[in-house]
Every structure is written in C-alpha cells, then in structure tokens.
C-alpha positions as CSV (number, residue, x, y, z in Angstrom):
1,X,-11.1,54.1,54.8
2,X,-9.5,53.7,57.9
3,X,-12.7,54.6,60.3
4,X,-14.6,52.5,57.9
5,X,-12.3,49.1,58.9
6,X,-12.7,50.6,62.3
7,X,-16.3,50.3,62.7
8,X,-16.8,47.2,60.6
9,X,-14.1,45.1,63.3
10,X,-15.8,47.5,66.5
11,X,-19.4,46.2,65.8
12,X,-18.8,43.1,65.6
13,X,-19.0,42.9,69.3
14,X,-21.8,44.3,70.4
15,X,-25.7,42.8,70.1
16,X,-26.3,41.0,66.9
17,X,-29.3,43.1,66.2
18,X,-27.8,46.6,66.9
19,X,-24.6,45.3,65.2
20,X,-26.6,44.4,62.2
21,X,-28.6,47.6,61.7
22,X,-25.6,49.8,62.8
23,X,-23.2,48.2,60.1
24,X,-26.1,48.1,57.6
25,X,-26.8,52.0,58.1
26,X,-22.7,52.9,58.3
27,X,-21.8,51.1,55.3
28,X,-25.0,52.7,53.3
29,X,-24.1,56.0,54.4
30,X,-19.9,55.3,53.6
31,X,-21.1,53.7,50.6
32,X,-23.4,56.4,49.5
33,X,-21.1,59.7,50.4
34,X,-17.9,57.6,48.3
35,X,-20.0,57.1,45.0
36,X,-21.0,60.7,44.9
37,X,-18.2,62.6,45.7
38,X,-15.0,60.4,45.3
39,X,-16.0,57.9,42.3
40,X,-19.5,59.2,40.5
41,X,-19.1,58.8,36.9
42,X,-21.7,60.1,34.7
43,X,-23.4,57.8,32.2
44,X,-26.4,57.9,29.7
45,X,-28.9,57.2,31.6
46,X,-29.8,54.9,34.7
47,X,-33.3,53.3,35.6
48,X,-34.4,51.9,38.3
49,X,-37.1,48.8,38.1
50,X,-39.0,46.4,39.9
51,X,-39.0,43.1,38.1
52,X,-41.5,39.9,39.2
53,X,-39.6,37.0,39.6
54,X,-40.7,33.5,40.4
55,X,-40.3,31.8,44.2
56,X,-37.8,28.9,43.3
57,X,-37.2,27.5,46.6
58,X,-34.4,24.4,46.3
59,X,-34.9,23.6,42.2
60,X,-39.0,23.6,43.1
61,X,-41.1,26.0,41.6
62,X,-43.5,27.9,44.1
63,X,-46.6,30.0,42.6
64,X,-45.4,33.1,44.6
65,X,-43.6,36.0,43.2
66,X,-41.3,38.3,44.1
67,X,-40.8,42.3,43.1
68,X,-37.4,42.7,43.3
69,X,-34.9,46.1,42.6
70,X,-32.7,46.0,39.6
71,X,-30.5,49.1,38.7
72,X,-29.8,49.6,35.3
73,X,-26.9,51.6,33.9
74,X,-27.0,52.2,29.9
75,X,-23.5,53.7,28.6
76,X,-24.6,55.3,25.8
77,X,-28.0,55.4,23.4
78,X,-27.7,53.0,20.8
79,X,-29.6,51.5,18.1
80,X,-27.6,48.2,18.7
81,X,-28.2,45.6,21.4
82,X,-25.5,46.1,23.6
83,X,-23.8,43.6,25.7
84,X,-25.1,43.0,29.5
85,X,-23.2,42.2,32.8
86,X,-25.7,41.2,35.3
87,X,-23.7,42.1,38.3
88,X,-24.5,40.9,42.2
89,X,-23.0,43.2,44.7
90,X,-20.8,41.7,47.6
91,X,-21.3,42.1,51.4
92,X,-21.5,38.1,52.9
93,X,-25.1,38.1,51.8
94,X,-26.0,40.2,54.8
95,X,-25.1,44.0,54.1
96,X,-24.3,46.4,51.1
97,X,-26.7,47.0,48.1
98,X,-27.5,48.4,44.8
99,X,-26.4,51.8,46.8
100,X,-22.9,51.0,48.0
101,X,-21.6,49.6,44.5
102,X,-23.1,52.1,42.7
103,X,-19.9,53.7,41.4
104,X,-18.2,50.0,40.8
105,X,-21.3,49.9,38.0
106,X,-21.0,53.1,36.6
107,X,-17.5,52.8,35.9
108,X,-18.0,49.1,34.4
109,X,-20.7,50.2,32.1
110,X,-18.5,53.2,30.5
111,X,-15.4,52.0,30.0
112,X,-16.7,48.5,29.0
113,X,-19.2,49.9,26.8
114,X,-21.8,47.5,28.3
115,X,-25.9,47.9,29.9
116,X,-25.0,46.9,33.7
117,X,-28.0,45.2,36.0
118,X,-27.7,45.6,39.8
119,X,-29.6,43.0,41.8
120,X,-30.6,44.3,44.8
121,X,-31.8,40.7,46.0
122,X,-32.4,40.2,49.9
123,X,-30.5,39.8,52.3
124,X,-29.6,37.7,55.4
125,X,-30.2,36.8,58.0
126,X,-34.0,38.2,57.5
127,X,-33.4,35.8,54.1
128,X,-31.2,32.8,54.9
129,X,-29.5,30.7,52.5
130,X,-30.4,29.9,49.8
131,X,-32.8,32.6,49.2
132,X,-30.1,35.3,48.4
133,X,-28.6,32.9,45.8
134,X,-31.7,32.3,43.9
135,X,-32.5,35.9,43.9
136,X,-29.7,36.4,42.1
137,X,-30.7,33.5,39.7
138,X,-33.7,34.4,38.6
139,X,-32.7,38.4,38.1
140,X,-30.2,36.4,35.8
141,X,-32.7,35.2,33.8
142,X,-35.4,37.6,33.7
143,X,-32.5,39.8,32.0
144,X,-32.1,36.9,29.8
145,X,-35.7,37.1,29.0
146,X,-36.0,40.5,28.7
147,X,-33.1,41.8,27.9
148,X,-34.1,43.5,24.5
149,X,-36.1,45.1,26.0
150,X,-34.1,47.5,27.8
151,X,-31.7,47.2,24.6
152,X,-29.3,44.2,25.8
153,X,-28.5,41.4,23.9
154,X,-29.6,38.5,24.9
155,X,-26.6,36.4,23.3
156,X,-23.8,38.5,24.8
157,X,-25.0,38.6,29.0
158,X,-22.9,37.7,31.8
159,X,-22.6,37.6,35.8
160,X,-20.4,39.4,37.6
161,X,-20.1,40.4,41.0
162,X,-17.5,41.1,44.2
163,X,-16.9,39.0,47.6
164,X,-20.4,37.3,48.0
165,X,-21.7,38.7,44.6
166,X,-18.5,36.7,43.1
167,X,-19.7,33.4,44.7
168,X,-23.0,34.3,43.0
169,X,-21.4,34.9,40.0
170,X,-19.9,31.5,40.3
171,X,-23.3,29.8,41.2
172,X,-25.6,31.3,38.5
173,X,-23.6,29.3,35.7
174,X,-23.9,26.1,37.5
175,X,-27.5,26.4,39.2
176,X,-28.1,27.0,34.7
177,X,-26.8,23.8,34.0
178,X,-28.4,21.9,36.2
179,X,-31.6,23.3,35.7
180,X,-31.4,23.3,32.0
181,X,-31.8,27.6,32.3
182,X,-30.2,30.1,29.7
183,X,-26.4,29.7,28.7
184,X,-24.5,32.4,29.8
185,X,-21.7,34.4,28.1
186,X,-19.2,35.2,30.7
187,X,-18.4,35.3,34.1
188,X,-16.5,37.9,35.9
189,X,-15.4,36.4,39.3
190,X,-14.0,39.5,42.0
191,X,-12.3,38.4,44.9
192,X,-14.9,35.5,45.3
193,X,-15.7,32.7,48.3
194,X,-15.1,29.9,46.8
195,X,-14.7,27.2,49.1
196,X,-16.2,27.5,52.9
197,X,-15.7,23.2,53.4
198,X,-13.0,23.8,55.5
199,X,-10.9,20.7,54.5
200,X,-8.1,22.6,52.5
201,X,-5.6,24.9,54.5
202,X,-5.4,27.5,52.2
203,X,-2.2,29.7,52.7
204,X,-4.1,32.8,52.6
205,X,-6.6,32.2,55.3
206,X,-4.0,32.6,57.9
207,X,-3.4,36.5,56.7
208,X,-4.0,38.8,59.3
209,X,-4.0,42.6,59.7
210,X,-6.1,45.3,59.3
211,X,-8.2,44.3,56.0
212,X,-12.0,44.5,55.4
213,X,-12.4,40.7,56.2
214,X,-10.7,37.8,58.2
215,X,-11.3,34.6,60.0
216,X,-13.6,35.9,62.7
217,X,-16.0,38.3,60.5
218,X,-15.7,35.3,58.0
219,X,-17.2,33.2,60.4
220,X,-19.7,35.8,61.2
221,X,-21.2,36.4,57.5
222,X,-21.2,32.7,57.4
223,X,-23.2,32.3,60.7
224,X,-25.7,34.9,59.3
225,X,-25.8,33.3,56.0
226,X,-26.1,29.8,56.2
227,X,-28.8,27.8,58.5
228,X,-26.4,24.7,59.2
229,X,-23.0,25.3,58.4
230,X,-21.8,22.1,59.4
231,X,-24.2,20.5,56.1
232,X,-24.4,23.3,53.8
233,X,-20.5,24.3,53.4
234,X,-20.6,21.3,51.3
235,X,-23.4,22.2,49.0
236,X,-21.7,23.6,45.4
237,X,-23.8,27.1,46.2
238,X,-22.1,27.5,49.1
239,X,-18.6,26.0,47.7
240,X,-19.1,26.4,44.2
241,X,-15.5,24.5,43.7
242,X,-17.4,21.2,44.2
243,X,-19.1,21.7,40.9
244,X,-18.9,18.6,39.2
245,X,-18.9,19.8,35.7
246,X,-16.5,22.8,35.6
247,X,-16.1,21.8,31.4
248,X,-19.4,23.5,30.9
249,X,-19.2,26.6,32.5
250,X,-18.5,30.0,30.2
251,X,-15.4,31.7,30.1
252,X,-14.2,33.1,33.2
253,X,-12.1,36.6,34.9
254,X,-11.1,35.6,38.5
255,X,-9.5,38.6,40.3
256,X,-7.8,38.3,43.6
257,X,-6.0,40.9,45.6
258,X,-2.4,40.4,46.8
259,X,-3.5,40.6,50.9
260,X,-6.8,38.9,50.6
261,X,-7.8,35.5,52.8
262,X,-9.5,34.3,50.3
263,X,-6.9,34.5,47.6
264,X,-6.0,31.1,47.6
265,X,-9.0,29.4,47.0
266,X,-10.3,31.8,44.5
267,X,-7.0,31.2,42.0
268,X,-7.6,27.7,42.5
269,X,-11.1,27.9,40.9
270,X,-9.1,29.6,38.4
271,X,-6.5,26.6,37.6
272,X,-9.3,24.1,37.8
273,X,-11.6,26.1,35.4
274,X,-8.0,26.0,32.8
275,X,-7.7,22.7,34.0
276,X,-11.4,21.9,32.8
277,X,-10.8,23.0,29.4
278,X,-12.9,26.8,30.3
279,X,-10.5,30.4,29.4
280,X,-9.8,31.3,32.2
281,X,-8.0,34.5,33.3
282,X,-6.6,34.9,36.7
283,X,-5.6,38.8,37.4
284,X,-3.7,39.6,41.1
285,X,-4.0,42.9,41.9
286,X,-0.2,43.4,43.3
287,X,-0.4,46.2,45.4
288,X,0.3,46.4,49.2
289,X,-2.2,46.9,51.9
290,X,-4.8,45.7,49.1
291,X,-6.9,43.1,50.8
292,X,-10.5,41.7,50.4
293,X,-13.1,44.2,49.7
294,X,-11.0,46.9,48.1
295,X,-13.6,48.4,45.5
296,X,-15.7,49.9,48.4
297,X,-12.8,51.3,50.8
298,X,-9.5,51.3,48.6
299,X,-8.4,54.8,47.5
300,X,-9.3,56.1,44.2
301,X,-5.9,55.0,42.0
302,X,-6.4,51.6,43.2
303,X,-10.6,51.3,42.3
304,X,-9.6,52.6,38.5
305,X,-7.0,50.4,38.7
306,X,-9.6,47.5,39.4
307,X,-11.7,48.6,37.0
308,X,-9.4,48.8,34.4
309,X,-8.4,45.6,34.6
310,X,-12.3,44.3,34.7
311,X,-12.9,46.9,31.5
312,X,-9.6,45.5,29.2
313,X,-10.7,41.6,29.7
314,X,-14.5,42.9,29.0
315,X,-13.6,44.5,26.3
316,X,-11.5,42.3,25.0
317,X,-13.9,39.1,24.6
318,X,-17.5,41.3,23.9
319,X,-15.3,43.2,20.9
C-alpha cells in the first residue's frame, strides 16, 4: 500500500508521457498481483465479451461502432434472471481497468447475489471527455438490451462504480433522462466527484496527507480528462450536482470515506437527492487513515468492510 501511494505522488513529476504509461503499467501490475493473492474470490463463472456499441458523440448519433470489453461475473447458475450492477471502475478516467477492480466485482457479485458487468470503456487522455462517459452509457444500455441474455433482468439493473466510475454512475441516470434511454433501478455512488465547478469550498478539499488523491493529482486527472476545464466543469457530466431534475433519478447508495477530499461534495449529492424526494443512503466509512481510493490499496478488513456495506444495501432493496 505504502510504495503504491509512493509511486502514484513520485510520477507525477516526471514527463507526462513516461508518467502516464509508468502509472498505467504499476497500477495494472499492483492491481493485478492484489486480486489474486490478497482478495480473489471464487464465483460461478466469469466471461469476457466484446459488445458493439454505437458512436454517440454529444446526444448525436454517429454510424460508427465501437467493440468494447465487458467482464461478466455470474454468482451462481440459475434458472431465474438475476439482478445486474453494471459497474464502471474508477481511476480519473485515465488509468485502472476491468483488471485492477477485478476483486471489488467478485466480491459484489457473491455476497450480493447479483450478475456484475465491468466496462472497460477508454480512457484519457488518448479519449478525452466526453468519450469515457458515453462509453459507459451505452455499456449501460446494451446490458439493458441484452441483459437476458446472459441471464439478467432487465427490470432489476443498476450502475455502480468507485472515484471516476462513481461520477459515471451518477451521469448514466441523468444522460437516461434526458435522452429518453432505459430507466434504471439503482445507483451505487463510491466515493464519487461530484462537483469539479469550483465555486463551493468544500471542507474536505483542504485534507492533506498521504492518501491516494489530493488537490494536485486532482488537478492532474482533471487536466487529462477534460479539454477546457474552465467551460466543461460546469457541464452536469462533469458536475453531475447541477442536474436539474434530481426527482427523477432511482434510488441511490453514496459512500464516502472518513479522510477523503471529496467527502464533502459527495454527501451533499446525498442530502439533495433526500432533499429531491429520491432514497437516498449516505454510508461514512469511519475509520482512520481511510481516504479516497481505498478499495484498491486499503488492507483486506477494511475492503470486506466496504463491501459489506455495498452487499447489505444491495441486498436489502433487490430482496
């Protein structure tokens, strides 16, 4: 864990390129050596797909496709269509994959008794904004489309994901709405970026120490993410807590982490979702030294102790 934080802060200075591909290749090859022999948990069965998707560049429908990786993870063989979480992992849009949170789904789909689908959508800066985003959307709805087909139910899917998967999670509901998509069942919101504007002084943002992310590698994954930050942060995709319509989004898990910079913000989504009419639940993880990022460097009590607390509130509202 701690060489882990050591090379994420250390690489940040050297050349963008090498800094990219180092990080890239060092948190693939933590990522990798953690799920197997730290957190594997063994399931029914897992596939791995390519699925077409459409090009859906700003609402506008292109006539170019795109395969994209999807992991499936099936708990157990049933003759029922199972409940689906179609989960987007985190890393600000610009590192991580299917790979790194491989364990996070394994656990999710056994103890929550639900198919899991990890989009391995693309990444930036290679694929600026909003192209990671609507990745994400259309693997949403493709599993919508053809979820019994892999044995989900289309009635009971939801989005979930961590960090920048979380702010996808957010999105997918909303980007539905407007564009009159499928009506998602849930949304499971971890540690998410909710607001990047700028204009609220969140309490949080001024935490410093030693955790996964803060101000300056915040600004970096922004800078990699976004092509004009000064225009986009405003953009509900970007800040989903601009949303205009929070009434009609589906019920919501928010989970924050006692150290994390982006605390604040996310358990204000929270409130304003309750606010909106939406159920709502807002879980803290309490525990010291836990910050942002901690399902892919926290010791092992602390993951199953994440997970649990995904698992209950899954099970609760797909019993």
């Amino acid at each position: 864990m701690d060489l882990f934080r050591f090379l994420f802060h250390k690489v940040q200075r050297i050349n963008f390129w090498v800094r990219l591909i180092t990080f890239r290749f060092a948190v693939n090859l933590f990522g990798r050596a953690r799920n197997y022999f730290y957190l594997y948990e063994h399931i029914h069965k897992v596939e791995n797909r390519k699925i077409q998707i459409y090009g859906d560049r700003n609402g506008e429908k292109t006539n170019d496709t795109v395969s994209l990786p999807v992991r499936i993870y099936h708990p157990r063989e049933s003759k029922n269509l199972q409940p689906v979480l179609v989960y987007f992992h985190g890393g600000g849009f610009s590192i991580c994959s299917v790979n790194t949170h491989d364990a996070i789904c394994r656990h999710i789909a056994k103890k929550a008794n639900c198919i899991v689908v990890s989009v391995d959508y693309r990444l930036s800066p290679e694929h600026k904004f909003p192209i990671p985003l609507e990745d994400c959307y259309e693997a949403a709805k493709w599993c919508v489309q053809h979820a019994t087909e892999f044995g989900g139910n289309p009635n009971k899917i939801g989005v979930g994901g961590d960090s920048a998967g979380g702010t996808a999670a957010a999105v997918i509901p909303q980007l539905s709405i407007l564009q009159k998509g499928p009506k998602f069942h849930f949304q499971v919101l971890i540690y998410p970026s909710i607001d990047r504007r700028g204009v609220i002084d969140y309490p949080s943002l001024k935490f410093k120490g030693d955790d996964m992310l803060n101000s300056e590698s915040l600004l970096w994954f922004s800078q990699q993410y976004m092509n004009n930050m000064e225009v986009e942060k405003f953009d509900h995709r970007v800040s989903p807590i601009v949303f205009n319509d929070l009434s009609a989004l589906p019920q919501a898990l928010v989970v924050t982490t006692k150290s994390d910079i982006m605390r604040d913000e996310a358990e204000v989504y929270a409130k304003m979702l309750q606010n909106a009419g939406v159920k709502s639940t807002l879980k803290r993880i309490e525990i010291d030294e836990v910050g942002h990022g901690f399902f892919v460097i926290a010791k092992y009590s602390t993951f199953v102790h994440g997970i649990n607390v995904i698992c209950d509130w899954l099970n609760d509202i797909l019993a």
